[in-house]
N, C-alpha and C positions, 0 to 999 in steps of 0.2 A: 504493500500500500504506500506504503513511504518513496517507494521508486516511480512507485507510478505520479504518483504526486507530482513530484518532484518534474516529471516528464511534461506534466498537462498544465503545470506554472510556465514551464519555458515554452510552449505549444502557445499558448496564452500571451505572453510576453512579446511573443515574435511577431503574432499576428497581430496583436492592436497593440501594440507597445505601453503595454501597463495601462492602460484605459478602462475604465470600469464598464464593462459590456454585460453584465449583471450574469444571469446564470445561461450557460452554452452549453450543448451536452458535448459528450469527447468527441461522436462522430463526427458532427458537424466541425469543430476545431479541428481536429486532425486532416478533412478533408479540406480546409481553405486551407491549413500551411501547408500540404499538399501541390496544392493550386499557386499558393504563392512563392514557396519556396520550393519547388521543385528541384533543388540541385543539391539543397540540404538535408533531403531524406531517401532513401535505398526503399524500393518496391518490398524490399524485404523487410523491413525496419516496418512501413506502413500496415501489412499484411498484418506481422508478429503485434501491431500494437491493435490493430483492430478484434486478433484473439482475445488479448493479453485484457482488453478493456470490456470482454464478456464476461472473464475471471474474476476482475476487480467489481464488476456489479454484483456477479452472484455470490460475493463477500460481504458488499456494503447492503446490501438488500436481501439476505438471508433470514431466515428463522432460526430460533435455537430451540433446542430440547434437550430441556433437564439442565439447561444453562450451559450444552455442550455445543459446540460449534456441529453442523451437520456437513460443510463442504472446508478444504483444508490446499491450498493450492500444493503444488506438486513443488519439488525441486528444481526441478526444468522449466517450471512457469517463472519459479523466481529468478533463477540467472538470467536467465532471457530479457526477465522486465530490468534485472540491474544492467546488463551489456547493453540492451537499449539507451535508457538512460544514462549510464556513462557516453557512449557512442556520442547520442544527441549534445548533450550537455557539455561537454570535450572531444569534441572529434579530433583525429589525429590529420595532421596536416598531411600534404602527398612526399613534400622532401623528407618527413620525418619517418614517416613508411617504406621509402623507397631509399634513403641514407645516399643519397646521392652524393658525386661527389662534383665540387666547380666545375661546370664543362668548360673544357678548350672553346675557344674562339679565335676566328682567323681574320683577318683584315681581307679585303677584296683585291690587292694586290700579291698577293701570295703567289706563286702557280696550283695551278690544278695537281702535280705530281706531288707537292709538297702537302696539298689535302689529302691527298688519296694515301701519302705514307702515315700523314696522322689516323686518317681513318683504320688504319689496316691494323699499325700498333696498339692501337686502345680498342678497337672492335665497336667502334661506332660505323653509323649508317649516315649520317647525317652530321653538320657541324654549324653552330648561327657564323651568320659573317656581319662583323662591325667596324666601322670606319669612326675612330673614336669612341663615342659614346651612339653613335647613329646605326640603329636596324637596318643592314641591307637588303637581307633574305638570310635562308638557310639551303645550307651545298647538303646535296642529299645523294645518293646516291645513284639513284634514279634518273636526277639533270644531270649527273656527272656521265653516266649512260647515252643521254641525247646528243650531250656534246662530243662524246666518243665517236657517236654514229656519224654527224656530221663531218666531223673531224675527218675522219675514213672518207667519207663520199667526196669531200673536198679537196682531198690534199692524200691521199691514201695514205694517213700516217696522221701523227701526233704532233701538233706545235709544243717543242719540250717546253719555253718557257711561257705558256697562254697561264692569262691569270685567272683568280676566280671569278671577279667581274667579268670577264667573257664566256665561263660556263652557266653563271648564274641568270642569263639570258636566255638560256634555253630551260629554265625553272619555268612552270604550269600545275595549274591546282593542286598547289602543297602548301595551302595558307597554314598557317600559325594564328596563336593566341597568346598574348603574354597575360601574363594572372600575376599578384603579388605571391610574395615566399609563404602568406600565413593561408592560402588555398587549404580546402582540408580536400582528403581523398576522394569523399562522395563527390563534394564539388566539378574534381578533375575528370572524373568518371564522366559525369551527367554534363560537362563542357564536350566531351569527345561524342557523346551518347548525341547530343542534341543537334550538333553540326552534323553528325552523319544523317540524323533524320531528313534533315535540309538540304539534304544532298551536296553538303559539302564539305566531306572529310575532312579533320585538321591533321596534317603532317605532325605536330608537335606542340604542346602549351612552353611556351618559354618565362620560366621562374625568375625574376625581378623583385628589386626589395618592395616595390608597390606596386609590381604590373605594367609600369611606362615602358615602351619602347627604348626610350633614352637612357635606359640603366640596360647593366651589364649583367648578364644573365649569372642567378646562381645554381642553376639548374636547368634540367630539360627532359620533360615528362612526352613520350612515346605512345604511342599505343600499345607499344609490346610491355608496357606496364600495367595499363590497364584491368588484366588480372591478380596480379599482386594489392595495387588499390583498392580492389573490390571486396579481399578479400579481408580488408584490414577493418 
């Protein structure tokens, strides 16, 4: 009871922000911050509380006999309602799940070979390129790919010193998202979840101390994270 409490003050809290909206019942609450906050809460998280809040009625609105309790939640009800409520209440950020570590960044004058040997030694796919403090794009592998191809039909061969500003022209629908470093997981889930509904896949969330473009990434959230986050 205390957890669930504890759940349906912060449900409360988020959606009118402390406003005295007099008496709600859960569903309804739980279904606008749903609706409003949809990045803050996991299909499963919703599900488990919409269980969790039949439990908590047939405790609070029960009969007793002989002064004994007749319904007694389970073990498993109660972790659940605490992991919920820890979850909701504290969600774990995606850097802090994922222990990322500062990605490399390249400048746009670099060459292409000198990306691809970063790439190969650290086992990335991709890498942001920054000109100062300025978002270029991000060298991915995939454009590094197009410009190979060209490369070949062009010149049957490699220009050893082309920079990355001249591969990063042949980049096409690999948008990015920069988020601040305090992102929690669900968040970054339901950032990749929602672009792809939209049809437009994100290449990568790029981690910033507040999400600006103009800062230097301290991180770089993939889709091949995306299970790992989910799981957290």
């Amino acid at each position: 009871m205390s957890a669930f409490n504890d759940v349906e003050a912060h449900l409360k809290f988020m959606v009118y922000g402390g406003k005295d909206v007099g008496s709600v019942s859960f569903a309804k609450l739980l279904e606008t911050f749903k609706t409003k906050r949809s990045r803050d809460i996991t299909q499963k998280q919703y599900d488990d509380l919409r269980v969790l809040a039949q439990v908590r009625n047939s405790l609070t609105h029960e009969r007793q006999f002989d002064d004994q309790r007749l319904a007694v939640p389970t073990d498993t009800a109660i972790a659940a309602m605490r992991h919920i409520r820890d979850r909701l209440l504290d969600p774990p950020t995606a850097i802090t799940v994922l222990r990322s570590q500062r990605p490399l960044v390249v400048e746009p004058g670099l060459s292409v070979r000198a990306a691809l040997d970063l790439m190969y030694e650290n086992d990335f796919s991709q890498l942001p390129v920054y000109d100062d403090d300025t978002y270029k794009g991000l060298l991915t592998t995939n454009t590094v790919a197009r410009w190979v191809a060209d490369q070949m039909r062009q010149h049957d061969g490699l220009l050893e010193d082309a920079s990355i500003a001249t591969a990063l022209s042949f980049q096409e629908n690999e948008p990015v998202r920069h988020v601040p470093k305090s992102v929690t997981s669900t968040r970054a889930v339901r950032t990749f979840v929602e672009a792809a509904e939209r049809g437009s896949p994100l290449a990568a969330l790029i981690v910033t101390e507040t999400g600006k473009s103009h800062q230097r990434p301290v991180a770089v959230v993939t889709p091949a994270d995306i299970p790992k986050l989910t799981d957290s």
